[in-house]
C-alpha positions as CSV (number, residue, x, y, z in Angstrom):
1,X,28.3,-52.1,94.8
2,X,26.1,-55.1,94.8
3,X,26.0,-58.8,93.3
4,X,22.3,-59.6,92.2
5,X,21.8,-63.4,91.0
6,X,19.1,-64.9,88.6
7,X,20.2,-68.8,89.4
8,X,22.2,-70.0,86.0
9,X,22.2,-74.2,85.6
10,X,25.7,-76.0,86.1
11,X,26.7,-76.0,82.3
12,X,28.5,-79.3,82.9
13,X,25.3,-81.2,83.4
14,X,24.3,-81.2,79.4
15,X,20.6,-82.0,79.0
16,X,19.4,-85.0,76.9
17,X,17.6,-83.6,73.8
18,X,14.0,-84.7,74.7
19,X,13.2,-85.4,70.9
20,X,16.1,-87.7,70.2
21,X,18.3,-87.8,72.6
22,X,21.6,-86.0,71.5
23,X,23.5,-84.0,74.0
24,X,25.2,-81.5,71.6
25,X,23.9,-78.0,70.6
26,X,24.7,-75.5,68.4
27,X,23.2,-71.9,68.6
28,X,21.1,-73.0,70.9
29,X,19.6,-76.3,68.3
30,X,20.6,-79.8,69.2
31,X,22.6,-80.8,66.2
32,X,21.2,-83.8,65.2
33,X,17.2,-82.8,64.7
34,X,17.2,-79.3,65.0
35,X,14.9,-78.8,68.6
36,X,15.9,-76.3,71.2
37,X,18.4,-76.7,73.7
38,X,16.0,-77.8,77.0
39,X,16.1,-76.1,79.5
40,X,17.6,-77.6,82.5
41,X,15.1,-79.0,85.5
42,X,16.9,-77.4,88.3
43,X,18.9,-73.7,88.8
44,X,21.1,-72.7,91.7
45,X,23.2,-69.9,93.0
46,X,24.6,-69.3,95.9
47,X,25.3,-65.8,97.4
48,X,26.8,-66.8,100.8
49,X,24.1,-64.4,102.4
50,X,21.3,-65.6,100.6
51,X,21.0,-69.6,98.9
52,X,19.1,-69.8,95.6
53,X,17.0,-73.1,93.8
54,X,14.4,-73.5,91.3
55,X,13.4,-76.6,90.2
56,X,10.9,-77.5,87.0
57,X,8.9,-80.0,89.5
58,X,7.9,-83.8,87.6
59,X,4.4,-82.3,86.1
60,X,5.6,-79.2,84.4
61,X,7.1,-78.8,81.3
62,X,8.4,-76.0,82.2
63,X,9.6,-73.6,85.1
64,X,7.3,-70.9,85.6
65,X,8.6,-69.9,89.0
66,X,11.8,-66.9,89.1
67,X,13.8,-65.8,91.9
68,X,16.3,-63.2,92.2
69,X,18.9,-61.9,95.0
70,X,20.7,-59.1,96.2
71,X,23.7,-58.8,98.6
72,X,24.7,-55.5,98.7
73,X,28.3,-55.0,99.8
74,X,29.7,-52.9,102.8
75,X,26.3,-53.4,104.9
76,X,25.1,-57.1,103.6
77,X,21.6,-55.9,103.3
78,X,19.6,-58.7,101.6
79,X,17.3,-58.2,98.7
80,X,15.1,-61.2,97.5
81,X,12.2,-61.8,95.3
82,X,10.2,-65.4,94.5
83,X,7.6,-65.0,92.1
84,X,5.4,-67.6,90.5
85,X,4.1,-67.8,87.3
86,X,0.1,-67.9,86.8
87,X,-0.2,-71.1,84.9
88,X,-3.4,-70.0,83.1
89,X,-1.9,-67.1,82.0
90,X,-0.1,-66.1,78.7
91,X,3.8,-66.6,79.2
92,X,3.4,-67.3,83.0
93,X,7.6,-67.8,83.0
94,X,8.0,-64.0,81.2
95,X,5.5,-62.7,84.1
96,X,8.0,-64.0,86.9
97,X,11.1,-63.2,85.8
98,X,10.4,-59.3,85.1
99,X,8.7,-59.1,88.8
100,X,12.1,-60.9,90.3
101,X,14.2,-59.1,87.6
102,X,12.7,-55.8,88.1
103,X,11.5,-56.0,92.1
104,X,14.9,-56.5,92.7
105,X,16.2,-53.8,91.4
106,X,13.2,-51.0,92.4
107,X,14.0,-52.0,95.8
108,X,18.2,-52.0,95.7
109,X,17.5,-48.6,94.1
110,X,14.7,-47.0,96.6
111,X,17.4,-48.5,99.6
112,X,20.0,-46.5,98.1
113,X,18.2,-43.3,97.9
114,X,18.2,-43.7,102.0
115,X,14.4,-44.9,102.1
116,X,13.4,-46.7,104.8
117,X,13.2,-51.1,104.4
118,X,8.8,-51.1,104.7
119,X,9.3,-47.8,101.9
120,X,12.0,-50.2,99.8
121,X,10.1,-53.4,99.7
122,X,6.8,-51.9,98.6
123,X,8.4,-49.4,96.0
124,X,9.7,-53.1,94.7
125,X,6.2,-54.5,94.7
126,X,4.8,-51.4,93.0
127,X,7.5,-51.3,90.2
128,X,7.5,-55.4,89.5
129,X,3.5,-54.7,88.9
130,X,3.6,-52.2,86.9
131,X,6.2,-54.2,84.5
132,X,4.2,-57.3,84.5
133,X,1.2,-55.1,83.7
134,X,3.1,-53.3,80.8
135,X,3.8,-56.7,79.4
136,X,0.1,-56.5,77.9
137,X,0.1,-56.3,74.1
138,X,-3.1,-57.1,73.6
139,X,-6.5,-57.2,76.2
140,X,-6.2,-60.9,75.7
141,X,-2.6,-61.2,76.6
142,X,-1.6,-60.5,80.2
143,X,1.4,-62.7,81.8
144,X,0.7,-62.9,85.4
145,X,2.4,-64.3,88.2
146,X,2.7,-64.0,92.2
147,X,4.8,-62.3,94.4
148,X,7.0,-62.3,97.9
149,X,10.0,-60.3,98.2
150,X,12.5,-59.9,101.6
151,X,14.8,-57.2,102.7
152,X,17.0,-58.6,106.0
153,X,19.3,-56.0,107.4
154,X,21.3,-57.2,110.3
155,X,21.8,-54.4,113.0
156,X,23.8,-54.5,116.2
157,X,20.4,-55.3,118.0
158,X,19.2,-58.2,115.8
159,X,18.0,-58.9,112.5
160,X,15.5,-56.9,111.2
161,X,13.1,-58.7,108.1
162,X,10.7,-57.0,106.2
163,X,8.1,-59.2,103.7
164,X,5.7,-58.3,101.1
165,X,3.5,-60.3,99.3
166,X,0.8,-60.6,96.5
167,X,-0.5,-64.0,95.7
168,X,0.6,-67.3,97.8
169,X,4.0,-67.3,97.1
170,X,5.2,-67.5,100.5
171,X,7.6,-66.2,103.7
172,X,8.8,-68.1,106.7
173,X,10.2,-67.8,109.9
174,X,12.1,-71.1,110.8
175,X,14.2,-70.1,114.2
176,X,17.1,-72.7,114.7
177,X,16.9,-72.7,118.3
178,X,13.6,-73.5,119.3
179,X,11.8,-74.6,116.0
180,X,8.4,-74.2,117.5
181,X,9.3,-70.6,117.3
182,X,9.3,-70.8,113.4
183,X,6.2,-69.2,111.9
184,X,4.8,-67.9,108.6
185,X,5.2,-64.1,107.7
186,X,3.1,-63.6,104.5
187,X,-0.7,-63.6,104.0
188,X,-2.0,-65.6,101.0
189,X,-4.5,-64.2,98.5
190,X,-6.2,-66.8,98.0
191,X,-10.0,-69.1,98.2
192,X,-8.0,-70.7,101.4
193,X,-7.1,-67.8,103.2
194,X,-10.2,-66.1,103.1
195,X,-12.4,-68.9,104.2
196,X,-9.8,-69.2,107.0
197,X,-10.2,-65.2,107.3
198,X,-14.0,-65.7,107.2
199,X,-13.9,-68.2,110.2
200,X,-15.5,-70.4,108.1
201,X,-12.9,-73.1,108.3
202,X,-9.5,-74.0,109.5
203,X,-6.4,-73.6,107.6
204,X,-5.9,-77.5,107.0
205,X,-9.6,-77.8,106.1
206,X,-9.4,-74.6,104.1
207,X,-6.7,-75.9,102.0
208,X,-8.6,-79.2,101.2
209,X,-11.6,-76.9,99.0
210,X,-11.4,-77.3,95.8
211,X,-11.0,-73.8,94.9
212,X,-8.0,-73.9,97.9
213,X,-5.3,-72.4,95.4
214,X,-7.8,-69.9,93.3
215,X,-5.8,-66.6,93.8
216,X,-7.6,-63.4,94.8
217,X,-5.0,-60.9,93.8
218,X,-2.0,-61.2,91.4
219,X,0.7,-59.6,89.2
220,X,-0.9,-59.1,85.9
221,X,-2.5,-56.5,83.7
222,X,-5.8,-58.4,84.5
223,X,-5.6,-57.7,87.7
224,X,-5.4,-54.1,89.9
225,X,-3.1,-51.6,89.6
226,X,-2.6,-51.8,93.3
227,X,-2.7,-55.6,93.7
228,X,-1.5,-55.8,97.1
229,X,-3.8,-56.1,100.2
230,X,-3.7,-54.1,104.0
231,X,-1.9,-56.7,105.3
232,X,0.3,-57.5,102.7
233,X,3.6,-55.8,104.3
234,X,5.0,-57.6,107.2
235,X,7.7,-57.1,109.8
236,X,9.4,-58.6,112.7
237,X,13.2,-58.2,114.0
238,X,14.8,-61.5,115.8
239,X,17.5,-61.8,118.2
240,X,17.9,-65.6,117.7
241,X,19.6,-67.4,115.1
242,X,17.3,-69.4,112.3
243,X,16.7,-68.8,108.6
244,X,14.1,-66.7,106.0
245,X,12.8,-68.9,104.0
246,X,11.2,-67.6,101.0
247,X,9.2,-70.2,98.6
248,X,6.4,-70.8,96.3
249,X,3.5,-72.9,96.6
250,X,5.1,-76.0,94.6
251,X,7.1,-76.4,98.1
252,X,4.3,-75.5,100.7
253,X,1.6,-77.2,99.1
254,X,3.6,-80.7,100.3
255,X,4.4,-78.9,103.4
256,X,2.9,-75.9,104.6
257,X,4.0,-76.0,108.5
258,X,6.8,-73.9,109.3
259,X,7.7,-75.7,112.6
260,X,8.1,-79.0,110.0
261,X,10.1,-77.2,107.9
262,X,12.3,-75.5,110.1
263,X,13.9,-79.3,110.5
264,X,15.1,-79.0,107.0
265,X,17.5,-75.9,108.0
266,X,19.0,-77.0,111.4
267,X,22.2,-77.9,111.9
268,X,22.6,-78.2,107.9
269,X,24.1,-75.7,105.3
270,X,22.0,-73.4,103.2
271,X,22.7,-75.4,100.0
272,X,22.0,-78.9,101.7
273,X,18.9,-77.7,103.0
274,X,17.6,-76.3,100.2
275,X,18.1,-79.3,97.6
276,X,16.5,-81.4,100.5
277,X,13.4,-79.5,101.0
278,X,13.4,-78.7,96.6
279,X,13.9,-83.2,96.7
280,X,11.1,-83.7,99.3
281,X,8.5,-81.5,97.2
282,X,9.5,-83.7,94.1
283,X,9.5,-87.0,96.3
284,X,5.7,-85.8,97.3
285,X,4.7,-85.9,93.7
286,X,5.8,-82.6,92.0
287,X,3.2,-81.6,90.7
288,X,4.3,-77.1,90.6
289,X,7.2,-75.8,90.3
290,X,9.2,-75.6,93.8
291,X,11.4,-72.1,94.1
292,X,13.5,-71.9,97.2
293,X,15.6,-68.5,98.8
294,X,17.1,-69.4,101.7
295,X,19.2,-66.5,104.1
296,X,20.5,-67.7,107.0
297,X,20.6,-65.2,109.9
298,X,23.6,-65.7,112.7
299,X,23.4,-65.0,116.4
300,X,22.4,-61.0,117.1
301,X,25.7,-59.6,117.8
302,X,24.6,-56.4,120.5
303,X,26.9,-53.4,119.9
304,X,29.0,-52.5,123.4
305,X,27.6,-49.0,124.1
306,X,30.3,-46.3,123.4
307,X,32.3,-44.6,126.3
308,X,33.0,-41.7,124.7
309,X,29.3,-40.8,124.1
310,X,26.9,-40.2,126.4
């Protein structure tokens, strides 16, 4: 059994139909002048293991960003996806909801067949690409969009997390007890990171190049068939409490430090956090899309060894 969530707007909060201003719909067409329901700015669900936002950002006119989630039951392994849409793609939004959709799922299903987590997060990667790349109708058309996905199994020795990543969606470590233990998990494919990989500059100089976001690899049937770099699966196991964050570059772009970010998460609930770190990327301008997965992990509880075996 499992409960997977795409996040599904608060259908009390009716939006304003942007043509002329009539809040009442009928099969999906505002009443009064015939224009499609809008779509709301902001999405959340919440999972208890895992918190979910999206927000369309002030410069968008739409959300092209799509997250999905996975508890599954009996063990509380977490599954998450973030994916962002390619803006200068064809139906960037279509691109990023069949990788979250889809990675999701590849990876619930590879878990359940007793693979291992590194096994289960890639066989997500692999099947979200090759749905985003059967998109294609045309060679013109290819949707395309980034990628980072998270599975967090807690064991009696800590939590272990396991990332992978295509694009500059990214992961985060923010630890809750000593915040300058927070770090980033996931590599970037972009201009940036390889100047930074290049030694040719620093990361805050780096970002500053014009071609900073210009993506190297991505979801899309314009790109490989095997998007994903060496170093594109990550892992680390922690003993100490904190929180994954997972996010795209609509939130990092206003603040990329993990150690700064970890302040959003302490001492605050999953939900509260992620609406203030979803409001401080919109307070910084908004100018993408800002996506926020947030899963909380607890103190390490360590198993008492069994008597009975030696």
């Amino acid at each position: 059994m499992r409960k997977v969530a795409i996040p599904v707007h608060d259908p009390v909060a009716v939006p304003q139909c942007s043509t002329c201003g009539e809040r009442r719909y009928e099969s999906g067409l505002c009443v009064q002048c015939g224009s499609p329901t809008p779509m709301p700015d902001r999405f959340e669900d919440d999972l208890g293991a895992v918190y979910l936002l999206t927000d369309r950002g002030i410069s968008h006119s739409r959300n092209e960003d799509a997250v999905a989630a996975a508890v599954r039951e009996g063990d509380g392994i977490r599954v998450i996806v973030v994916s962002d849409g390619v803006s200068t793609s064809q139906d960037p939004q279509a691109a990023s909801g069949t990788a979250a959709r889809t990675g999701v799922d590849a990876a619930l299903a590879a878990l359940a067949d007793g693979r291992s987590d590194a096994d289960s997060v890639m066989a997500g990667l692999a099947t979200a690409t090759a749905a985003v790349r059967g998109m294609s109708r045309t060679a013109e058309y290819a949707p395309s969009c980034t990628y980072v996905s998270a599975i967090v199994r807690d064991t009696a020795t800590g939590t272990e997390i396991t990332v992978a990543n295509v694009g500059d969606s990214r992961a985060f470590w923010l630890a809750a007890g000593d915040p300058t233990a927070s770090r980033r998990l996931s590599v970037d494919d972009s201009w940036a990171q390889a100047l930074v990989d290049a030694g040719a500059m620093d990361e805050e100089a780096a970002m500053h190049d014009p071609r900073a976001h210009t993506l190297l690899r991505w979801l899309g049937a314009d790109g490989s068939e095997t998007p994903w770099s060496g170093n594109c699966l990550q892992h680390m196991t922690v003993t100490e409490p904190g929180t994954l964050l997972l996010c795209s570059d609509g939130l990092w772009n206003y603040l990329p430090d993990a150690v700064a970010l970890a302040g959003f998460t302490v001492e605050t609930s999953p939900q509260a956090a992620a609406r203030a770190l979803a409001d401080f990327a919109i307070n910084s301008g908004g100018s993408d899309n800002i996506t926020v997965a947030l899963a909380p992990v607890p103190v390490a509880v360590v198993a008492s060894p069994d008597p009975g075996v030696s």
